[in-house]
C-alpha positions as CSV (number, residue, x, y, z in Angstrom):
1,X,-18.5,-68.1,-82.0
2,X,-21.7,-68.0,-83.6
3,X,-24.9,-69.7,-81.4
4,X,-26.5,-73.3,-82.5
5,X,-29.8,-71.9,-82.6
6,X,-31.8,-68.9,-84.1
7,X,-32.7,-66.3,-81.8
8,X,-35.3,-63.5,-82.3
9,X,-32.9,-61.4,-83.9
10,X,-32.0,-63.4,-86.3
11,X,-35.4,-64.7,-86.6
12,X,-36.9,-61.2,-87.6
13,X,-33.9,-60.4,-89.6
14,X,-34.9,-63.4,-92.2
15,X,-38.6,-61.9,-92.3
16,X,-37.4,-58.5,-93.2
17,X,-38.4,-56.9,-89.7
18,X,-35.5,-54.4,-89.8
19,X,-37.3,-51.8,-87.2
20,X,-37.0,-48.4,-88.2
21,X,-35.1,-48.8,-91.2
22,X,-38.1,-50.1,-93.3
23,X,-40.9,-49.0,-90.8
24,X,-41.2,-53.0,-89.0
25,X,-39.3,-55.0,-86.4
26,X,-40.5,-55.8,-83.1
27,X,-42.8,-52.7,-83.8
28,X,-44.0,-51.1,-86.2
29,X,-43.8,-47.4,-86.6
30,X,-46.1,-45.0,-87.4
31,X,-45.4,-41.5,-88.0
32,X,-46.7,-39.2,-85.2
33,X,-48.5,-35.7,-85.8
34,X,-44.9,-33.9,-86.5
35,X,-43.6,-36.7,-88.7
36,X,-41.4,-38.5,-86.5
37,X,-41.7,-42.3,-86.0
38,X,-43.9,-43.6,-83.1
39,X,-43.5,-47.4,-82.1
40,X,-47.1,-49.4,-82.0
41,X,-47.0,-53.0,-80.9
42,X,-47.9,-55.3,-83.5
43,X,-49.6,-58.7,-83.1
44,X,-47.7,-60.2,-86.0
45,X,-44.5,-60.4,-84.4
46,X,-45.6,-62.2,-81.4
47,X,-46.7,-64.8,-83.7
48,X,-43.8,-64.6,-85.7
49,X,-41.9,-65.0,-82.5
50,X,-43.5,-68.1,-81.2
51,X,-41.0,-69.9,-83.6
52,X,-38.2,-68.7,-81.3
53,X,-39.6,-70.0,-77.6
54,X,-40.9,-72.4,-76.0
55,X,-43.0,-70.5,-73.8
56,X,-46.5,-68.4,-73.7
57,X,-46.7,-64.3,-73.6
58,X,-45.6,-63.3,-70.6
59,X,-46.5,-59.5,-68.8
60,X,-43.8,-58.6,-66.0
61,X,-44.2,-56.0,-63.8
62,X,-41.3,-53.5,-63.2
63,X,-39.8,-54.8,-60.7
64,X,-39.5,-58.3,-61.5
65,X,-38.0,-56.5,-64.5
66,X,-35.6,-54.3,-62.3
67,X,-34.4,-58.0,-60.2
68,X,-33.9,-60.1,-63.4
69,X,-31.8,-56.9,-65.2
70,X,-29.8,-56.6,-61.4
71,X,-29.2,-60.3,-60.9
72,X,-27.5,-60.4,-64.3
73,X,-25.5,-57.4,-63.2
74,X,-24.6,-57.9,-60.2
75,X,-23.4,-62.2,-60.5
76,X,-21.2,-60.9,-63.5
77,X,-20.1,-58.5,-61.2
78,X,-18.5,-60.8,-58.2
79,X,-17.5,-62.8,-61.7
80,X,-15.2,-59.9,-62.4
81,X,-14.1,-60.2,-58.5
82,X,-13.5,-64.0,-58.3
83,X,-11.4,-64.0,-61.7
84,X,-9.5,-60.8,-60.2
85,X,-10.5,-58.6,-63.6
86,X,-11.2,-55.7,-60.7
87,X,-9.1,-55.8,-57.6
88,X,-12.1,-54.3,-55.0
89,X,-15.9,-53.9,-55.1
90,X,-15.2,-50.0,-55.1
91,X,-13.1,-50.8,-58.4
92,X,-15.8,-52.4,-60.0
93,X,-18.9,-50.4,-58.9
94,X,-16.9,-47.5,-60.2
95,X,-16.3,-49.0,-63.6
96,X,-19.7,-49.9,-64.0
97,X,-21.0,-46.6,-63.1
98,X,-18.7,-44.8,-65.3
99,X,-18.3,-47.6,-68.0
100,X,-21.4,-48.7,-68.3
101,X,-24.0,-46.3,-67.5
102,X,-25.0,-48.2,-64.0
103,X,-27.2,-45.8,-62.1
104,X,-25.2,-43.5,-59.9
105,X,-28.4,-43.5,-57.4
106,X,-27.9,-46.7,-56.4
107,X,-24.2,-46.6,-56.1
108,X,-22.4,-49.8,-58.3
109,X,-23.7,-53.1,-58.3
110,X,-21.4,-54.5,-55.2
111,X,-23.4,-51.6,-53.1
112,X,-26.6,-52.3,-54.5
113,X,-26.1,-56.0,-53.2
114,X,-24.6,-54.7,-49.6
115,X,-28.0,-52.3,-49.4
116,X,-30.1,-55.1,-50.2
117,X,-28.5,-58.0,-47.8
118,X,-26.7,-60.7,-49.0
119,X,-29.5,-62.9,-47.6
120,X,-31.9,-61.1,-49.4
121,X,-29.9,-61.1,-52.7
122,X,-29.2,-64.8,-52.5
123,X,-33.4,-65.8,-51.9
124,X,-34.0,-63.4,-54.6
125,X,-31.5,-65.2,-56.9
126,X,-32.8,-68.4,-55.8
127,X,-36.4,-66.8,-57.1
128,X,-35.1,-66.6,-60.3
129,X,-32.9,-70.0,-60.3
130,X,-35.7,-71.6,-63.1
131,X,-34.2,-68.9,-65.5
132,X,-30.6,-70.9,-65.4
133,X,-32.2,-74.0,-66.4
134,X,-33.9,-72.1,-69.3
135,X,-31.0,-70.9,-70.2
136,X,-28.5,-73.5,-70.2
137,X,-29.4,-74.8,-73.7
138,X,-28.2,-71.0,-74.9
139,X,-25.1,-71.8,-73.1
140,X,-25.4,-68.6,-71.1
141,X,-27.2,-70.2,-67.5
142,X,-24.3,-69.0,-65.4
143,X,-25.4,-65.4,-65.1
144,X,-28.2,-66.2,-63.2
145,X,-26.3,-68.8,-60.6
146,X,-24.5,-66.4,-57.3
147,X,-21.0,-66.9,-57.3
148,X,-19.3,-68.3,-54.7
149,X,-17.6,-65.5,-53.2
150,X,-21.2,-64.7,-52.0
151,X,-21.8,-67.8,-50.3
152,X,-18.7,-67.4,-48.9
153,X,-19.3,-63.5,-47.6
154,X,-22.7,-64.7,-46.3
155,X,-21.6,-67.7,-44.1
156,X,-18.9,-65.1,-42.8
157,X,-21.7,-62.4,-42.3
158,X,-19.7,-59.8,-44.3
159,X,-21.0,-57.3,-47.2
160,X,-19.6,-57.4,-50.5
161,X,-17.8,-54.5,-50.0
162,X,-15.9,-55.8,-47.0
């Protein structure tokens, strides 16, 4: 299915902007003191970008970067759950630590949301909630909305992992 809009990819692809390949992209590189390619911000492409959004330069700090990358996560996640693509939270904390590279430290994403508290979880989702309206015109809003199955857990007062 190919999207109904053009998104920065696409957008640097038409300008050229390859990355390493011929030297720009959303860098440009530089060769280093032993000849390897260093990447420098360049101002050009957030200009060239501002074709592509409808909002300002934004600086996040790591972990508003660490919540938005674990929301995403962890709601496709219970996803998996609810539409019974993983039969236990075990299952699928196992699959995304060995499938996908989730950090072991933290243990899978249903454990990361059972460490955290579902109550916390769900206000920090709700922190986020504007995202999903952003979104919805890319079609892809859902991943920031909690599934039910965590409503559900929470009104019960049970983790995720049961």
């Amino acid at each position: 299915m190919k999207p109904d809009y053009k998104g920065a990819i696409q957008h640097l692809y038409d300008n050229e902007r390859l990355g390493q390949k011929n030297g720009i992209g959303f860098y440009k590189y530089e060769m280093d003191k032993r000849g390897k390619p260093k990447k420098v911000a360049d101002e050009a492409t957030y200009e060239l970008l501002k074709a592509t959004t409808d909002s300002e330069k934004q600086t996040f700090d790591d972990q508003a970067i660490i919540d938005r990358t674990m929301i995403a996560f962890c709601n496709e996640t219970v996803r998996c759950l609810e539409d019974n693509i993983v039969s236990t939270p075990s299952e699928a904390d196992m699959a995304m630590i060995m499938g996908v590279g989730f950090p072991p430290f933290r243990g899978g994403p249903c454990r990361y949301v059972d460490q955290m508290g579902l109550d916390n979880y769900l206000a920090l989702c709700e922190k986020y909630a504007h995202l999903a309206k952003l979104m919805k015109r890319h079609k892809r809003f859902a991943t920031w909305q909690p599934q039910a199955r965590l409503f559900t857990q929470q009104r019960n007062s049970q983790s995720l992992l049961g």
